[in-house]
Steps between C-alpha positions, in 0.01 A plus 500: 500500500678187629697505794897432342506128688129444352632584148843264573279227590275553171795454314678251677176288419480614168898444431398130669245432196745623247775320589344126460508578165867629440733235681555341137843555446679591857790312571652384833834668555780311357891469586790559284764301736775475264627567155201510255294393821543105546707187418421502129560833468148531357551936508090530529205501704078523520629833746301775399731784407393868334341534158562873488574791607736370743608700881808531683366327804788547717937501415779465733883530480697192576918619364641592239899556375666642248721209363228208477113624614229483683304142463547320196317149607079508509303519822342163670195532669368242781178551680481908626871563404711603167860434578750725299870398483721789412878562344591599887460125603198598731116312509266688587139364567214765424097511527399436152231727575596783632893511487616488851811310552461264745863381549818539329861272504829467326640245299866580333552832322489462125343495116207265639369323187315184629147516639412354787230225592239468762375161659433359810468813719864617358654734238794300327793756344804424299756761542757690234776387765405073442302506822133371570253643753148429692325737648188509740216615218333663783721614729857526281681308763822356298446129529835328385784637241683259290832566331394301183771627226821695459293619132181737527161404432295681236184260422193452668433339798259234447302283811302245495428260749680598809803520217705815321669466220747776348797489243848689522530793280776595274818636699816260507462468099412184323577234706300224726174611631231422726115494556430450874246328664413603892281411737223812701726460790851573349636138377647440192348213365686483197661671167518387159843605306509633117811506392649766231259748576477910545179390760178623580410864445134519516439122444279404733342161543152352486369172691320234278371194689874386641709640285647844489522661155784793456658696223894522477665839364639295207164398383414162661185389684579323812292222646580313842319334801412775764516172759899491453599733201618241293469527122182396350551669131694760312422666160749725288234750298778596216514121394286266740166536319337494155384892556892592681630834397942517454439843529372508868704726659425458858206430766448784793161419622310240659278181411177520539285179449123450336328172418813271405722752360764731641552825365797766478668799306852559347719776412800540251426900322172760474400299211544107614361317827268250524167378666549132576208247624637167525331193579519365860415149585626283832765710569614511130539730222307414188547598133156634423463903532638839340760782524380805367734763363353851717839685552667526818315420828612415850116454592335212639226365276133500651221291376141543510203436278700309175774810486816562639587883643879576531690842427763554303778784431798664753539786683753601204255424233311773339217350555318169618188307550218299674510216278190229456535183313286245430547188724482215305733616189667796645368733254494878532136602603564868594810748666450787675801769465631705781800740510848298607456130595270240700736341712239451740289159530070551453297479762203410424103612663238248373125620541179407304609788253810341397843505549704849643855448464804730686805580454771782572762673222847427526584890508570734755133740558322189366167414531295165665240438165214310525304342188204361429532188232192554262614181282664559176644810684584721850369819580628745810286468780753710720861623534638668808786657508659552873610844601866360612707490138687139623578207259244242533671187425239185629126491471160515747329288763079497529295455810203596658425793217812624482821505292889531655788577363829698587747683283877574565398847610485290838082517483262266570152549363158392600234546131077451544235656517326509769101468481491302175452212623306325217741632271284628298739842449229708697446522879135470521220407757566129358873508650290619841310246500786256448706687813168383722516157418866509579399716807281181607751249383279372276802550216883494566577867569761650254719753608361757281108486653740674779404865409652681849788320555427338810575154425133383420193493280240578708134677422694867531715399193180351347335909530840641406452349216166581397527831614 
């Protein structure tokens, strides 16, 4: 018999052959650094994430309270770290791997509905309480606080270029309100006044060229110069355009932009909301698009592949769905139905087997789904269903193999499967022999090649595997 290093070394060599022939497919680790992951609020990524038969790869408390929650905006994820934001006011920065929290501060105490933004070495966050924070990414060091509004702010954060942007949500009533424009180091740079408006609950902002592009409760699209915030364009979708719908209702979600056209969602009942894609040209709206009738939605749209993914349905709904639509008429291609509603926004894994799409039910004990498009139709590829029984009210974020997402149960939770690194479904010698090449660096290592926990993939995770 072979000594137990000889027979390590045999397959070490052996998992070294194999593995030239199974990097096809293995994806760098990706970041999710803001609200549906970038400035266009694009909501996908090449990210491997799992195919089936998902694992709890690690969960941790954050706060929760009886009269609002737990968290109710999605994780971000830069480099080694998932941020969570919870109703308590308090960051917290955890090891997307394993789950330790590596720092924790405050921010003000309240229903915290906008998510922050990473860039430039710094977490950006928009408080219930009109206040705006950056903090050390690393470290959590609190790095300036700005008094920004007497009103709260309940959209996204969006950065881009050394610049935030955020919108003021809907306390004081209709009235005049503003979308702010800051600077990484705390200085307002400028804000852009709507007048006779509820606000900006969930209507966060995308960055096309030089112009921003934002929705407006009432149902406008907003376009203005990110250099100085003055007004480029404005569109009115219940009369401004050959495809406008009277029947509206409102807009809570964001814009999210895709080759010359911005898209969006409405709500007035269960039965009527919109999809909208609207052309975008130089900083101006153009008539040429669609509004689909889908029902009620507060989802922002993503777009991959000719189709559009959004959800639709409330948490008071009976039931909802993941909706897809065809992209260039608006057509309905398939739904998938899920008790209560998708209030959530799709996040999207894109591998050579197609398109995996996520999403979370608007309904306390509800479940993060995960489907595989097949074309004229979706099938289940997973569902898990957390052990805590919180509302989940906002969607996931994907990186490095894994899927996040937190519930009002005050719970944040890390999804993979670790070993299946091909994602194939299977761990197999094939995912060893990918866990070498990462071991070597000839590949980017994902996080879950990292079989003990230690914070690598090295050739011991590589015989984990196989063994």
């Amino acid at each position: 018999m072979y000594p137990r290093s000889r027979m390590c070394i045999v397959a070490l060599l052996a998992l070294a052959c194999l593995a030239l022939a199974c990097l096809a497919g293995v994806s760098a680790a990706d970041d999710w650094h803001q609200f549906q992951k970038d400035a266009m609020n694009i909501g996908a990524t090449s990210n491997a994430a799992p195919r089936s038969d998902p694992e709890l790869v690690w969960s941790a408390f954050t706060h929760t309270s009886e009269w609002s929650g737990g968290i109710d905006v999605p994780p971000i994820i830069a480099g080694d770290f998932v941020y969570i934001y919870d109703v308590n006011g308090t960051l917290q920065a955890f090891n997307k791997t394993d789950g330790t929290l590596i720092w924790r501060n405050e921010t003000s105490v309240g229903f915290q509905g906008s998510t922050p933004a990473y860039g430039n070495g710094k977490i950006f966050v928009a408080s219930s309480a009109g206040d705006m924070y950056a903090f050390d990414a690393a470290t959590g060091e609190e790095l300036w606080k700005k008094h920004a509004t007497d009103r709260d702010f309940k959209c996204p954060v969006m950065y881009h270029d050394h610049k935030i942007y955020v919108g003021e949500g809907l306390s004081g009533g209709v009235r005049t309100k503003y979308y702010y424009c800051y600077d990484d180091s705390g200085n307002e740079l400028w804000k852009h006044a709507t007048d006779d408006t509820a606000g900006f609950l969930w209507c966060g902002a995308s960055v096309v060229e030089n112009y921003l592009v934002y929705p407006v409760h009432e149902g406008r699209l907003m376009s203005v110069y990110i250099e100085n915030g003055t007004l480029r364009d404005e569109v009115d979708l219940k009369s401004g355009l050959s495809f406008s719908r009277s029947d509206l209702g409102r807009i809570r979600a964001s814009v999210s932009y895709h080759d010359r056209y911005v898209y969006t969602t409405s709500e007035k009942s269960q039965a009527t909301g919109y999809v909208w894609k609207v052309g975008f040209e130089d900083g101006r709206f153009v008539d040429h698009g669609w509004s689909s009738l889908i029902g009620f939605s507060t989802s922002t749209p993503v777009i991959h592949g000719g189709r559009v993914y959004v959800g639709q349905g409330g948490h008071e709904h009976p039931s909802g769905n993941l909706t897809c639509l065809n992209d260039s008429n608006g057509d309905l291609i398939w739904r998938y139905t899920v008790p209560k509603g998708v209030k959530s926004s799709p996040a999207l894994s894109i591998g050579d087997d197609g398109a995996y799409i996520h999403f979370t039910t608007a309904m306390s004990g509800g479940s993060l789904y995960c489907l595989q498009d097949c074309g004229s139709f979706a099938t289940l590829a997973w569902e898990y269903n957390p052990p805590d029984d919180g509302y989940i009210l906002q969607g996931a974020a994907i990186s490095d193999g894994f899927v996040y997402f937190g519930t009002d149960g005050g719970y944040v939770y890390c999804i993979g499967r670790r070993g299946d690194l091909n994602q194939d479904g299977s761990v197999t010698a094939a995912d060893a022999g990918i866990a070498l090449q990462m071991a070597v660096g000839a590949v980017s290592a994902l996080g879950m090649g990292d079989m003990n926990g230690d914070g690598r993939v090295t050739s011991l995770d590589a015989l984990m595997i196989i063994q």
